[in-house]
C-alpha positions in Angstrom: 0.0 0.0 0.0 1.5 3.2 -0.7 1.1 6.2 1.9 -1.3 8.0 -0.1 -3.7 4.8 0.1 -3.2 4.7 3.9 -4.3 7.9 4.5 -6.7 7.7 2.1 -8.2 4.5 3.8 -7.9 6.1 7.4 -9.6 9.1 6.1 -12.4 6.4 5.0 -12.1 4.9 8.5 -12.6 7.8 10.6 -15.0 9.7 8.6 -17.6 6.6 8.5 -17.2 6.3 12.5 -19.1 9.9 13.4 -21.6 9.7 10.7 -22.6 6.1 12.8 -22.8 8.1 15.9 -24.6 11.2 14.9 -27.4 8.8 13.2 -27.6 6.1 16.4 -28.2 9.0 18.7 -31.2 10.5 17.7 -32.4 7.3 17.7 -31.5 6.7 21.0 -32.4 9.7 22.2 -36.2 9.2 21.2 -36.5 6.0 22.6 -35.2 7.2 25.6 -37.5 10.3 25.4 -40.3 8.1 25.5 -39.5 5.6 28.1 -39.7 8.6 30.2 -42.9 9.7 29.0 -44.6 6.8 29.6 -42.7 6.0 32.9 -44.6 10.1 33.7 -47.5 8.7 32.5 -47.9 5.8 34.5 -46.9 7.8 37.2 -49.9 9.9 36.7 -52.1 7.2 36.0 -50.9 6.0 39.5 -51.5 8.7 41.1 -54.8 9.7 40.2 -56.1 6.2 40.8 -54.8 6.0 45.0 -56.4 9.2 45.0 -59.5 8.3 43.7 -59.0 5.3 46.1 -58.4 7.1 49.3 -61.8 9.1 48.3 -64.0 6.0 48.8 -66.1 5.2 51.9 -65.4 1.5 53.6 -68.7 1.0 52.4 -67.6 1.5 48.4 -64.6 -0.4 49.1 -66.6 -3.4 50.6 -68.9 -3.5 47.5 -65.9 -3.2 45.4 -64.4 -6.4 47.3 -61.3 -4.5 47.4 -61.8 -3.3 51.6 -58.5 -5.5 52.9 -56.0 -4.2 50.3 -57.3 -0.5 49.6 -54.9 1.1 52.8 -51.6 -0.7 51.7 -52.4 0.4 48.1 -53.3 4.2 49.4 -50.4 4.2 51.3 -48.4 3.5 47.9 -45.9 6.2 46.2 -46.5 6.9 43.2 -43.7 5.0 41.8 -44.1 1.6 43.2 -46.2 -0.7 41.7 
C-alpha cells in the first residue's frame, strides 16, 4: 500500500465512525424520550387512581371487594407498583 492509500483509507475509517454516531443517537435519544414519557405517565395514572382510592367510603370499598388491600395500596408512592 502506498502512503497515499493509507491515508486515504484512514480518512475512510474515521469519517464513516461519526456519521454512525450522529445517526444512532437520535435514535437513541427518542426511545429514551419516550420511556420517560410513559414511565410520567404511568406515574400519573398512578397517582390519580390512589387518589381516587383514598376518596371511597369503607362501604364503596366493601362493594368493590377491594376493603383488605385499599390502605396498603393508598399508602403507595406513586412509583411503586
Amino acid at each position: 500500500m502506498t502512503t497515499h492509500s493509507i491515508t486515504s483509507h484512514a480518512h475512510s475509517i474515521t469519517s464513516e465512525s461519526p456519521r454512525d454516531n450522529v445517526f444512532s443517537a437520535p435514535q437513541s435519544v427518542g426511545l429514551l424520550l419516550n420511556r420517560i414519557i410513559e414511565t410520567l405517565r404511568e406515574w400519573r395514572r398512578r397517582k390519580n387512581s390512589r387518589r381516587e382510592l383514598a376518596r371511597l367510603t369503607d362501604l364503596d370499598l366493601k362493594d368493590i371487594g377491594y376493603p383488605d388491600r385499599a390502605e396498603e395500596e393508598k399508602a403507595k408512592p406513586f412509583w411503586r407498583a
